[in-house]
MMTF fields as JSON, N, C-alpha, C and O atoms, coordinates in Angstrom:
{
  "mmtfVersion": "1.0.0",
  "mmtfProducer": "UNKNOWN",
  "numBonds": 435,
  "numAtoms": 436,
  "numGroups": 109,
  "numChains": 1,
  "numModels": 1,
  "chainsPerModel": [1],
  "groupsPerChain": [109],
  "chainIdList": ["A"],
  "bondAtomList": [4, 2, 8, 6, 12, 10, 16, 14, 20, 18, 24, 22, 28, 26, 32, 30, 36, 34, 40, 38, 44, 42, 48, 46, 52, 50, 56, 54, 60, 58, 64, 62, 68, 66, 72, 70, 76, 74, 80, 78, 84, 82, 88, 86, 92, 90, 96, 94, 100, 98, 104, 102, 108, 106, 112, 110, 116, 114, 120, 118, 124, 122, 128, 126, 132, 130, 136, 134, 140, 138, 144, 142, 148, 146, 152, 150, 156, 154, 160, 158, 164, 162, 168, 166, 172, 170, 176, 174, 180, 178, 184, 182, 188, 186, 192, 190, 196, 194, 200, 198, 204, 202, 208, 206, 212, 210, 216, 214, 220, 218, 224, 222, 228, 226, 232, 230, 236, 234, 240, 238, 244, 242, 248, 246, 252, 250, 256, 254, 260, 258, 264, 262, 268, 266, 272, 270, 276, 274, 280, 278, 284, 282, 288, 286, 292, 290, 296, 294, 300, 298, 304, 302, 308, 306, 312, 310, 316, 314, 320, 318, 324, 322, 328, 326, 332, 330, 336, 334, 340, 338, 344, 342, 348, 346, 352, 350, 356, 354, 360, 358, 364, 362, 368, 366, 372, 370, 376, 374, 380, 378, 384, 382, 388, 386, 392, 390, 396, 394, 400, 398, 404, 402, 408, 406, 412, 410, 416, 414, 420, 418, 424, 422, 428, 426, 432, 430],
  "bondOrderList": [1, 1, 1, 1, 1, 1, 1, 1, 1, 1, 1, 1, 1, 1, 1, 1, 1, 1, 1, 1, 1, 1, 1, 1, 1, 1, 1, 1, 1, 1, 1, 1, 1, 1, 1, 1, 1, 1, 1, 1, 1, 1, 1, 1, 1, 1, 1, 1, 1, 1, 1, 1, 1, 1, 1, 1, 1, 1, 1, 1, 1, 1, 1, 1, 1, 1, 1, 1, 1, 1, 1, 1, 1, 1, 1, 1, 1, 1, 1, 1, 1, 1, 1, 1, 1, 1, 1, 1, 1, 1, 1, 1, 1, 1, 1, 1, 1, 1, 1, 1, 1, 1, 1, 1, 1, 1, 1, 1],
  "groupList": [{"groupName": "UNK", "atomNameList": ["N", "CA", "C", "O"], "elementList": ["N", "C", "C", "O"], "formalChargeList": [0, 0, 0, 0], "bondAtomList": [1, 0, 2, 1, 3, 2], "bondOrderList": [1, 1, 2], "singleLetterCode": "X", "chemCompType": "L-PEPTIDE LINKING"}],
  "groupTypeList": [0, 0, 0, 0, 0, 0, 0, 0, 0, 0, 0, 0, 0, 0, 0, 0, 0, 0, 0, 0, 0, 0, 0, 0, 0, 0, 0, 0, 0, 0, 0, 0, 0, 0, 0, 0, 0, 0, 0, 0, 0, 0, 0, 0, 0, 0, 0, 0, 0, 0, 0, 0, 0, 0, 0, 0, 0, 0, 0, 0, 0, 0, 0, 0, 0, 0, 0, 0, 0, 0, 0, 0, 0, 0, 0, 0, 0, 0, 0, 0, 0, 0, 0, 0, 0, 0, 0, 0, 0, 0, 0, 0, 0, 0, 0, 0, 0, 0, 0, 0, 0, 0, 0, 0, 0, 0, 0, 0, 0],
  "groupIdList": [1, 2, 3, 4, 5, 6, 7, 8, 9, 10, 11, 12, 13, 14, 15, 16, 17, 18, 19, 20, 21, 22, 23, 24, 25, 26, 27, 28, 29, 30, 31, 32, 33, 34, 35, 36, 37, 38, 39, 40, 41, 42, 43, 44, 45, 46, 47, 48, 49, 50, 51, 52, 53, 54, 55, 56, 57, 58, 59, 60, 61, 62, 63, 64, 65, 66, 67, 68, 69, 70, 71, 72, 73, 74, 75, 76, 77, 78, 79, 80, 81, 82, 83, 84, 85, 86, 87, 88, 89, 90, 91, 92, 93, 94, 95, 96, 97, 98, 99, 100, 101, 102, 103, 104, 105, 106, 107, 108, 109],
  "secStructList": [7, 2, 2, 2, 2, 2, 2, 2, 2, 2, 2, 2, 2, 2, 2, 2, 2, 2, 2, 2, 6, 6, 1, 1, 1, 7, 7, 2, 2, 2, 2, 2, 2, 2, 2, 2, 2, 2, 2, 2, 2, 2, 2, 2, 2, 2, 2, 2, 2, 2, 2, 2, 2, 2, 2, 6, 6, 1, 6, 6, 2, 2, 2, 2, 2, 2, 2, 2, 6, 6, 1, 7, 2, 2, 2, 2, 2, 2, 2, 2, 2, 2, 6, 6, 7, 7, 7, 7, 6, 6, 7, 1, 1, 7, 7, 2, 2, 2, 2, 2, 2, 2, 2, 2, 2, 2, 2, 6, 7],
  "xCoordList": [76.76, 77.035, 77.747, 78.78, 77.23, 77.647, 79.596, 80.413, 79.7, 80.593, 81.565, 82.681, 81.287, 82.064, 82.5, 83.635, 81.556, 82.07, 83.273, 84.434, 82.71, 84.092, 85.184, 86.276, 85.096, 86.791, 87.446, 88.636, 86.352, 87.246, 87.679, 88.76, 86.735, 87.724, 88.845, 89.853, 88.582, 90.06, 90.882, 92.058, 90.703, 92.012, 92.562, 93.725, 91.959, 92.348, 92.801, 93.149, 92.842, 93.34, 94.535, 95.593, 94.454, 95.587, 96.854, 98.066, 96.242, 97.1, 98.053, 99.231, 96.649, 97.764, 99.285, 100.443, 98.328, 99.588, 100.762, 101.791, 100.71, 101.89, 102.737, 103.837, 101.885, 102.743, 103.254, 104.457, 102.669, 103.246, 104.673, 105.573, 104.281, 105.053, 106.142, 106.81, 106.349, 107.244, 108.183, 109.4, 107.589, 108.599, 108.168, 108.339, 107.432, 106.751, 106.559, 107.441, 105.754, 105.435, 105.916, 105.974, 106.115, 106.658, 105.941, 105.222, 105.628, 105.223, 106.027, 107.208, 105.286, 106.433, 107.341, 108.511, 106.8, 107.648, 108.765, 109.701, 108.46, 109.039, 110.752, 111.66, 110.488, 111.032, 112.064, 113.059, 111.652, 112.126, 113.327, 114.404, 113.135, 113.464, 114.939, 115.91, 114.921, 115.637, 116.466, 117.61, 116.194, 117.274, 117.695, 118.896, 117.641, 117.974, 119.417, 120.592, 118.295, 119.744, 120.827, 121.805, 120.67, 121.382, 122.564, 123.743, 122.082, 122.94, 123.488, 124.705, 123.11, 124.274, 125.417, 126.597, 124.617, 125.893, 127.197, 128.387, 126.471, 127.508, 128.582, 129.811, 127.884, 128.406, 129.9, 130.963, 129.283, 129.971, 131.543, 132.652, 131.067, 131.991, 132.795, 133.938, 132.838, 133.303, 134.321, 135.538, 133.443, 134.444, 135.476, 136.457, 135.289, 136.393, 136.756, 137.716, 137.03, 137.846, 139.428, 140.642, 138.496, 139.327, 140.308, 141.464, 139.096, 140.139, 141.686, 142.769, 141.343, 141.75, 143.282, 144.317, 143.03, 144.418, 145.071, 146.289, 144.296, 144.55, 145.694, 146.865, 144.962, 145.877, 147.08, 148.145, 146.904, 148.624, 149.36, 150.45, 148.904, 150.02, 150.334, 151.032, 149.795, 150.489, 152.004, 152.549, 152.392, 153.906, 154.088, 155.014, 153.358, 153.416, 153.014, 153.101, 152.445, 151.295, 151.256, 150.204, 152.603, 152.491, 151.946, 151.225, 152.468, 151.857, 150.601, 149.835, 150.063, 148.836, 147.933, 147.056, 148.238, 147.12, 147.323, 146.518, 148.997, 148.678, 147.799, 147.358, 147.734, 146.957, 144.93, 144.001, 145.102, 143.764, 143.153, 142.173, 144.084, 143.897, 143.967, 143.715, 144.36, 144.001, 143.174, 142.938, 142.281, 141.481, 139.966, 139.844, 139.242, 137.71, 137.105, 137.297, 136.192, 135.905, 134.608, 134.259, 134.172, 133.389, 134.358, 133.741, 135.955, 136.428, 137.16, 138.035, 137.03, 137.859, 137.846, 138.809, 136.426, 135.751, 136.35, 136.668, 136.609, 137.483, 138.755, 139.017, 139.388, 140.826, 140.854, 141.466, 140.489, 139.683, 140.445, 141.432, 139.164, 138.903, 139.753, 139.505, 140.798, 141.774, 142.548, 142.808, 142.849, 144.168, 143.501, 144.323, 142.431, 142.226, 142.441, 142.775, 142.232, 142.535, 140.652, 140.476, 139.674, 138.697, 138.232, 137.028, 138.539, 138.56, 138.255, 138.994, 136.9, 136.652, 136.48, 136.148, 136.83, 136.988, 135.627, 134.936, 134.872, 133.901, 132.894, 131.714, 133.22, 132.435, 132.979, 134.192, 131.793, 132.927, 133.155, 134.228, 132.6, 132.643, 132.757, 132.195, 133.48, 132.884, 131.687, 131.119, 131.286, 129.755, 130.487, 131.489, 129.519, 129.515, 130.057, 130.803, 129.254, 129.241, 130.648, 131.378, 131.048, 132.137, 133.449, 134.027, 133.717, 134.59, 134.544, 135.678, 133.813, 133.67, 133.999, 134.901, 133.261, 134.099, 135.278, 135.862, 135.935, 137.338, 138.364, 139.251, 137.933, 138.316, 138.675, 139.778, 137.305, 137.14, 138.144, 138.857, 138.035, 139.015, 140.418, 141.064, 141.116, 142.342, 142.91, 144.107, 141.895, 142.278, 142.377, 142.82, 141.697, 141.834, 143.308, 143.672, 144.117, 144.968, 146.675, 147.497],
  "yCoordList": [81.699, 83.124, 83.494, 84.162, 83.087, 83.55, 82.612, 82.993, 81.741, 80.656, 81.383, 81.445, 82.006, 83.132, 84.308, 84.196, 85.346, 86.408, 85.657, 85.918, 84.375, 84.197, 83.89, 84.419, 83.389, 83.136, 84.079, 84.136, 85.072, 86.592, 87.147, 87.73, 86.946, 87.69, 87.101, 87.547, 85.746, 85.018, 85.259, 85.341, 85.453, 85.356, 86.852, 86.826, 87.937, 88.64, 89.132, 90.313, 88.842, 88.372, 87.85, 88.468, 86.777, 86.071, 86.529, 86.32, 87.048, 88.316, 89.363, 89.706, 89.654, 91.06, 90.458, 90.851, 89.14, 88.412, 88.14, 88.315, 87.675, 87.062, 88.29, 88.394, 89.483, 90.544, 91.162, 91.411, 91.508, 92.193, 91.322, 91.765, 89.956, 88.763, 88.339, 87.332, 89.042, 88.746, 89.488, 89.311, 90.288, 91.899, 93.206, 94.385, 92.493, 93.04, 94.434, 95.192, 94.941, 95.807, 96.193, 95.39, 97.239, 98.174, 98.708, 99.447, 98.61, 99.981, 101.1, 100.961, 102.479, 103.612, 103.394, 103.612, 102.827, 102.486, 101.192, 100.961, 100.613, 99.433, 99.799, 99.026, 101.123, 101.263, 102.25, 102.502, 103.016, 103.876, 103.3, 103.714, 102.092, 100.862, 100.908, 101.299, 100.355, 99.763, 100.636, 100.23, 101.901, 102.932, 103.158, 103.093, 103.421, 103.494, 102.758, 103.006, 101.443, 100.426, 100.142, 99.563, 100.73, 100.761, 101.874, 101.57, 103.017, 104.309, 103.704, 103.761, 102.947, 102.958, 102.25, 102.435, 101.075, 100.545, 100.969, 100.819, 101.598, 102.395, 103.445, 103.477, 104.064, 105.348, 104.056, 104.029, 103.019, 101.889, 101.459, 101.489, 101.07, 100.482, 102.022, 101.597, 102.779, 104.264, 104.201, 104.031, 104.403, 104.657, 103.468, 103.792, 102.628, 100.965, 101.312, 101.659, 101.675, 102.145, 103.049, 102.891, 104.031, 105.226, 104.629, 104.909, 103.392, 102.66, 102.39, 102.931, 101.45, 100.249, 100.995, 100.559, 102.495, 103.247, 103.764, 103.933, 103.991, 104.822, 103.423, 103.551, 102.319, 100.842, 100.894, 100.564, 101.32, 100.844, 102.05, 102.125, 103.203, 104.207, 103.988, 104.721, 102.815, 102.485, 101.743, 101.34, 101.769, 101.543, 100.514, 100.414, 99.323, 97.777, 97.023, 95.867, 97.049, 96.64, 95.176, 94.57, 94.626, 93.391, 92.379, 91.381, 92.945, 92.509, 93.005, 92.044, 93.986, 94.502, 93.283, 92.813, 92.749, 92.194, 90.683, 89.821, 90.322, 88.778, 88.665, 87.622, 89.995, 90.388, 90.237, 89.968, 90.585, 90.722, 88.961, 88.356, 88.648, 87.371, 85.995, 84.816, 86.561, 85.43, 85.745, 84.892, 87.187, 87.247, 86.106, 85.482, 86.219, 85.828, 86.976, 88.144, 86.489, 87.817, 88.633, 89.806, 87.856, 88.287, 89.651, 90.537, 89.529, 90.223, 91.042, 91.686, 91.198, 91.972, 93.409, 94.106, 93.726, 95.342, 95.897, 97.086, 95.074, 95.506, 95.652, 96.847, 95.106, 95.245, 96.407, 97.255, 96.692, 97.542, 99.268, 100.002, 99.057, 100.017, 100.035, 101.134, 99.302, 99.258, 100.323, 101.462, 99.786, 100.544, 101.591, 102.081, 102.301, 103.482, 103.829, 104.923, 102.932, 102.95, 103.333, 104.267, 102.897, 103.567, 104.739, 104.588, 105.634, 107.091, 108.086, 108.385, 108.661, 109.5, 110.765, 110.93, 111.489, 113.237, 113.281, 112.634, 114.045, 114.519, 113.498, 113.807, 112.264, 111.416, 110.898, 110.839, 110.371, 110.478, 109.317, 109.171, 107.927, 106.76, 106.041, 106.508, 105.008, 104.005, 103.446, 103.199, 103.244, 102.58, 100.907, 100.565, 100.123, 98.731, 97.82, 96.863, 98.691, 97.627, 98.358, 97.64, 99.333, 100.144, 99.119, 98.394, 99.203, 98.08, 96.891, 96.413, 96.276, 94.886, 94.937, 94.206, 95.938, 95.988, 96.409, 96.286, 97.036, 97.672, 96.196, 95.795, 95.622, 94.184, 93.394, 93.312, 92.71, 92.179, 92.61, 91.772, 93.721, 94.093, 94.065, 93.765, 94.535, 94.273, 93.115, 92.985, 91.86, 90.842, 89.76, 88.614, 90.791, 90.185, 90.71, 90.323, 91.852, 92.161, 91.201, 91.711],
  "zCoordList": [53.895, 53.939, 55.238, 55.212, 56.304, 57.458, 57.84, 58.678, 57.141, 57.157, 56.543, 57.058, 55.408, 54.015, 55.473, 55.937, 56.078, 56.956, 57.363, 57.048, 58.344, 59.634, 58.568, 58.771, 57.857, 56.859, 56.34, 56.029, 56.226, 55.557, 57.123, 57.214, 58.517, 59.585, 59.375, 58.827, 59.974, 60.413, 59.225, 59.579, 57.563, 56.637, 57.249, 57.652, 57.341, 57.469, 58.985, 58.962, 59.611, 61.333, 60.84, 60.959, 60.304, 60.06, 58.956, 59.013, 58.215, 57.264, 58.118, 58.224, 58.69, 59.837, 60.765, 60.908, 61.305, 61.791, 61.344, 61.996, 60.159, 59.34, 59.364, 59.906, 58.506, 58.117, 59.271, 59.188, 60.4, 61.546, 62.528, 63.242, 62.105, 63.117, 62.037, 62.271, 60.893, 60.008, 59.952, 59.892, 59.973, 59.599, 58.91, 59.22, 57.669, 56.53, 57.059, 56.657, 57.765, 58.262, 60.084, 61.015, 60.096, 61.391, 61.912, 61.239, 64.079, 63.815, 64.213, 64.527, 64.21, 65.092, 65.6, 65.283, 66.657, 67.84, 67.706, 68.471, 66.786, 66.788, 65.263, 64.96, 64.779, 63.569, 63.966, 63.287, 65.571, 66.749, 67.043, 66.616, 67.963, 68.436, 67.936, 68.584, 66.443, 65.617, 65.178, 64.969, 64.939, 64.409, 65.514, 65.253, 66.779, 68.015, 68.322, 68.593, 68.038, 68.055, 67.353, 67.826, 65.586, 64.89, 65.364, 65.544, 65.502, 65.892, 66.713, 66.542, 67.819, 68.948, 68.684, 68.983, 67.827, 67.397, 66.735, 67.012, 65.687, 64.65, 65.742, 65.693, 66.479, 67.515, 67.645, 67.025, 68.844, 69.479, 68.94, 69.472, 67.682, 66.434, 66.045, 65.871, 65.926, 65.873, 67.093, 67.011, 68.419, 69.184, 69.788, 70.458, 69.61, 69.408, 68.682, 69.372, 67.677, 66.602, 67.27, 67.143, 68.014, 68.543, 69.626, 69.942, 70.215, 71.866, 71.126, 71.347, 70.277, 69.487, 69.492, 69.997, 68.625, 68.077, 69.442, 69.51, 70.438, 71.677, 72.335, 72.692, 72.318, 72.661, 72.084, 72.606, 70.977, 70.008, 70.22, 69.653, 71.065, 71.686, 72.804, 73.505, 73.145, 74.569, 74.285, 73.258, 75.69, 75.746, 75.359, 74.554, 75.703, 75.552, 74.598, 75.01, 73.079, 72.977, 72.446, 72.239, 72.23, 72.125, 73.523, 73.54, 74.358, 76.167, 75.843, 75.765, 75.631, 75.667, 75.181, 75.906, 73.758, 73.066, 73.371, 73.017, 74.379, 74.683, 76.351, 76.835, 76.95, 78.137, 77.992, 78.754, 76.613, 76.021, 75.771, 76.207, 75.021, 74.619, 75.722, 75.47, 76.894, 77.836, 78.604, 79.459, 78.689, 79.426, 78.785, 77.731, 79.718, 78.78, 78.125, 78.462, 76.947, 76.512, 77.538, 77.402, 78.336, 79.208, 80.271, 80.862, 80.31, 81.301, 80.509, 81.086, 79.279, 78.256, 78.765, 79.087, 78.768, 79.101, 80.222, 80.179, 81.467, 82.636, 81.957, 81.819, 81.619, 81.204, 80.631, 81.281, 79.818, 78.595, 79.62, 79.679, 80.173, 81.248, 82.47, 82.967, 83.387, 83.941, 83.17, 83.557, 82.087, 81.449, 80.935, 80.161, 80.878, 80.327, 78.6, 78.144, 78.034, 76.524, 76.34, 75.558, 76.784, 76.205, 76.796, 77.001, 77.099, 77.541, 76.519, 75.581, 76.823, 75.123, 76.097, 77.271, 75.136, 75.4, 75.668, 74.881, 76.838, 77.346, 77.576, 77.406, 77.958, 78.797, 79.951, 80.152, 81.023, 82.549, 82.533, 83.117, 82.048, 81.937, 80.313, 79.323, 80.327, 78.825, 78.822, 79.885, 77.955, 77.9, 77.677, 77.049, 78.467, 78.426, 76.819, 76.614, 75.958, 74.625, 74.255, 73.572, 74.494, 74.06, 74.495, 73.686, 75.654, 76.746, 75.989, 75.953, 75.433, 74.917, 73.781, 73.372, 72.853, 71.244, 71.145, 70.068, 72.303, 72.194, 72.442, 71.687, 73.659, 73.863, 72.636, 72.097, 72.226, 71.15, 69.612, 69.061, 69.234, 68.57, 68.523, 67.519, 70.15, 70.395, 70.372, 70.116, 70.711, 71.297, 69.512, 69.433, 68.063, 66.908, 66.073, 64.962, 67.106, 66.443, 66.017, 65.256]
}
């Protein structure tokens, strides 16, 4: 009997685990988290979008995208940001992931 209790804790200890360490289940904070991170992305991918077209009104852009393509993609975001192609109406700076997806993009054109 007492052998029967500890196997129903531990199955069920071990239940919670699986499901929580799987995915199965979320909590608050963790479901917070994730839409959080989703939005920024989407925002991110939006405004690379905007760099991307802002790039191809520049004067150069065949130089532009062989400038892109020899940087590393680690130094893309400076370049990015040198030339002022990610510049959004009413922010004082680019955001980091912004600089890099704008990079990244130019450098697939």
């Amino acid at each position: 009997m007492k052998s029967m209790i500890w196997g129903a804790i531990l199955g069920a200890l071990g239940t919670l685990a699986l499901v929580f360490f799987t995915g199965f289940a979320v909590t608050g904070s963790g479901a917070e988290a994730r839409a959080a991170k989703q939005s920024h992305e989407a925002v991110v991918d939006q405004l690379a979008k905007i760099c991307v077209a802002q790039f191809k009104q520049s004067a150069d852009t065949k130089q532009g995208i062989e400038d892109i393509k020899n940087q590393s993609r680690w130094t893309r975001g400076e370049h990015v940001k040198e030339k002022g192609w990610a510049k959004i109406f009413g922010t004082d700076a680019p955001d980091e992931d912004l600089l890099k997806a704008c990079g990244d993009m130019i450098a697939e054109l």
